[in-house]
N, C-alpha and C positions, 0 to 999 in steps of 0.2 A: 577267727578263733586263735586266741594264745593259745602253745602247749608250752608247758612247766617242766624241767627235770630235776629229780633230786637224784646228787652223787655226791661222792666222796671229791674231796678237791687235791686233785693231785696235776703235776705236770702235765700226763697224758691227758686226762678228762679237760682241761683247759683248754688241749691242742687242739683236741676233737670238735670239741664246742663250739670254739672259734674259725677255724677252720670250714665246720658244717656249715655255717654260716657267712660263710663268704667274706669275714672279716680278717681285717690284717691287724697287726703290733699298734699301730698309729688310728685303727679307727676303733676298737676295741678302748683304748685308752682313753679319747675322745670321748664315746658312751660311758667308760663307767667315772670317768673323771679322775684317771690316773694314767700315771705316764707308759708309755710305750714301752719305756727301759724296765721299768717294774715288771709291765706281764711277759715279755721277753727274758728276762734275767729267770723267773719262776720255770716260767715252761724250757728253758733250758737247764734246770738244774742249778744255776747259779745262785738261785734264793732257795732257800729251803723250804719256808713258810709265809704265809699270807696274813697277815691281821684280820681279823673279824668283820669290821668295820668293810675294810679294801674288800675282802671274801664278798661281803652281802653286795656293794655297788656293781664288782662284776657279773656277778650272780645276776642281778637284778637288767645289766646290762643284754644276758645273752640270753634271758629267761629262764637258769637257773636258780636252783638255793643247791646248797651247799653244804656238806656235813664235814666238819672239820674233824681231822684226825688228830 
């Protein structure tokens, strides 16, 4: 059985996410089809925001959706 989470997408909820799941920067990136440096630069602060588009692939990679602030 998949389970789904819907959250808010922020830094922290991304760390957790990833992390919960036993992914790194390079594999995370891999599934959602974006680069390492992208979710890396995010979850440290260094991006501010996500596109919609990137939001939904990673979403989709860790089995969540996403509610963009």
């Amino acid at each position: 059985m998949t389970h789904y989470f819907i959250c808010e997408l922020t830094p922290t909820s991304l760390h957790i996410l990833r992390k919960g799941q036993g992914l790194s920067y390079v594999e995370l990136g891999k599934l959602a089809g974006v680069s390492k440096d992208y979710i890396e630069s995010f979850e440290n602060g260094r991006r501010t925001s996500i596109g919609i588009k990137t939001a939904r692939k990673i979403g989709k990679a860790l089995g969540a959706q996403f509610i963009l602030a």
